[in-house]
MIFI-442383 format. One record per atom (N, C-alpha, C): x, y, z; residue in three letters. Coordinates in steps of 0.001 Angstrom, whole numbers, padded with zeros to 6 digits, always signed. Atoms other than C-alpha are relative to their C-alpha. Last residue first. Example, Ala and Ser with C-alpha at 12.3 -4.5 7.8 and 13.67 -1.06 7.14 Angstrom:
2
-000820-001190-000060SER+013670-001060+007140SER-000770+001090+000730SER+000890-001190+000000ALA+012300-004500+007800ALA+000900+001200+000000ALA
***
This chain:
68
-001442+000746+000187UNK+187973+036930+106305UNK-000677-000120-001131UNK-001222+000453-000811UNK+184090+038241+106927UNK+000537-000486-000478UNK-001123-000254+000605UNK+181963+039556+103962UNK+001531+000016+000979UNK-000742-001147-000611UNK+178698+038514+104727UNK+001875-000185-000411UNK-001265+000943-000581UNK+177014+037119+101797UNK+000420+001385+000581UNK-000766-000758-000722UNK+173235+038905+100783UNK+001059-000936+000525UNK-000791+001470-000377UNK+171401+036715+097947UNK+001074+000851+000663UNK+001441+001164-000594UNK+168067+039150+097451UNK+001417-001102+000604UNK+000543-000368-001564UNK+170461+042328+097825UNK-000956-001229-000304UNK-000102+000310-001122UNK+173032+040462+095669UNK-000822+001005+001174UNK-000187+001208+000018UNK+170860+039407+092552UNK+000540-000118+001496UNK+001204+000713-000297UNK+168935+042649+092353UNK+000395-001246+000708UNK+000674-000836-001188UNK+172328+044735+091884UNK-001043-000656+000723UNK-000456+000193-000939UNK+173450+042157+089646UNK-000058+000141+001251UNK+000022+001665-000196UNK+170424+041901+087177UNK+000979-000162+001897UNK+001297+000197-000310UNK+170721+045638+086993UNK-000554-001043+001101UNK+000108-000520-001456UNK+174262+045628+086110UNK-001064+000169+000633UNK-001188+000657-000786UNK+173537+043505+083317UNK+000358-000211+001542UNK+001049+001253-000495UNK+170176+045528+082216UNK+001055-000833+000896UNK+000658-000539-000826UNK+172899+048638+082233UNK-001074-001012+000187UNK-001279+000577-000955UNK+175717+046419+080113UNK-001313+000796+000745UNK-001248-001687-000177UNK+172927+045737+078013UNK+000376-000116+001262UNK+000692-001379-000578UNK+171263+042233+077772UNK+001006+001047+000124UNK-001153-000129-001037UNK+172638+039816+074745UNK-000382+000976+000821UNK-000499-001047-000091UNK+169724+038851+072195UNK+000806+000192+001425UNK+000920-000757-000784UNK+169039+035177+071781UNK+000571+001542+000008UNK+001209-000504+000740UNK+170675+033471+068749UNK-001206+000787+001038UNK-000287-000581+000944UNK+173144+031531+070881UNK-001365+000458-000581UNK+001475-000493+000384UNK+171984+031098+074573UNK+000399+000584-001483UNK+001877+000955-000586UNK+174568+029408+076206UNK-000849+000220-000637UNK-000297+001801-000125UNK+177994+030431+074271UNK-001037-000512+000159UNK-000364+000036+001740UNK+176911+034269+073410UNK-000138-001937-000172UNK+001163+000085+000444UNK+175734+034303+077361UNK-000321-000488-001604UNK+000859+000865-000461UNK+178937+033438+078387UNK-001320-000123-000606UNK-001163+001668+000477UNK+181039+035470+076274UNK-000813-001255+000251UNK+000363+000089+000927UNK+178628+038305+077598UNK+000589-000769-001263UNK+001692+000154+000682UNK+179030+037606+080820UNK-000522-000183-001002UNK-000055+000994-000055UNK+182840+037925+080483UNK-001423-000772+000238UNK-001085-000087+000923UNK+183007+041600+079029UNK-000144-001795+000133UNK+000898+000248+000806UNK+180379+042046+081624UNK+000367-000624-001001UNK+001081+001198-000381UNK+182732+040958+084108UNK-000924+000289-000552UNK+000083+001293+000754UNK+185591+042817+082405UNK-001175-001034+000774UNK+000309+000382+000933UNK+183972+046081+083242UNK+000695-001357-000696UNK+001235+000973+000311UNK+183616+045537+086646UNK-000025+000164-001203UNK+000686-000592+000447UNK+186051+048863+087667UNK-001867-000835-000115UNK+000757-000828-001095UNK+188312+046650+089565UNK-001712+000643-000412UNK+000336+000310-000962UNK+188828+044718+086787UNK-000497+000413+000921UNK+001325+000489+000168UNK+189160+046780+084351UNK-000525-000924+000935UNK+001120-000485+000109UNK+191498+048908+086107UNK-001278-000331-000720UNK-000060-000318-001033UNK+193900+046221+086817UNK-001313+000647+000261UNK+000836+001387-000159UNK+193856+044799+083288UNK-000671+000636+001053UNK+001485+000362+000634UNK+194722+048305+082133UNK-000478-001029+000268UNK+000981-001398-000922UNK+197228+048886+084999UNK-001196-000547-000629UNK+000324+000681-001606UNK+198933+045517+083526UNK-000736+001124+000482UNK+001093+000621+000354UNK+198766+046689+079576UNK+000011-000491+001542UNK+001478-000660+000777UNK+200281+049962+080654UNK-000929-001268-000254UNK+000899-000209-001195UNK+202987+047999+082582UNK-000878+000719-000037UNK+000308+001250-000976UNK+203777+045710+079561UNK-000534+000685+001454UNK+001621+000265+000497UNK+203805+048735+077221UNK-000238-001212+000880UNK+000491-000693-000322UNK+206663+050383+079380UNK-001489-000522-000641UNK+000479-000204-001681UNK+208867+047378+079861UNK-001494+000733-000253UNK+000570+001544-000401UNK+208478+046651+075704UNK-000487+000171+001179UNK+001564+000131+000339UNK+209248+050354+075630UNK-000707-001146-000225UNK+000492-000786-001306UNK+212472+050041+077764UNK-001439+000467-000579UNK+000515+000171-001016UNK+213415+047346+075721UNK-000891+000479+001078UNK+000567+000854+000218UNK+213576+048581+072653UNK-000690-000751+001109UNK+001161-000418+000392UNK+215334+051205+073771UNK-001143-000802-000223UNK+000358-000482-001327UNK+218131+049295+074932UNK-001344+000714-000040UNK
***
C-alpha cells in the first residue's frame, strides 16, 4: 500500500514538473537546443538569454492575433 501511494505521489510531482516547465518556456529552449544540436552540428548553441532574445524579436516583427 505504501508503495503505491509513493508511486501516486512521484507521478504527480513529475506531472506539476512537466506543467511548470512548460508554462514557464523552459522546455522550449530545452527543445531548441535538441534542434539546433541536430541541424547545425559543430556550431555553437545560443544561450538561453540570446534564445529568448531571438523570440522576443521574432514575434513583434511576426505579430498573430490571438482570437479563438
Amino acid at each position: 500500500m505504501t508503495a503505491a501511494l509513493l508511486d501516486g505521489a512521484a507521478r504527480l510531482l513529475r506531472g506539476v514538473r512537466w506543467y511548470l516547465r512548460e508554462i514557464s518556456g523552459e522546455a522550449d529552449y530545452e527543445r531548441f537546443r535538441r534542434k539546433h544540436l541536430s541541424e547545425h552540428p559543430g556550431e555553437p548553441v545560443p544561450s538561453r538569454r540570446d534564445y529568448e532574445r531571438q523570440r522576443a524579436r521574432h514575434r513583434e516583427e511576426h505579430p498573430q492575433s490571438r482570437c479563438c
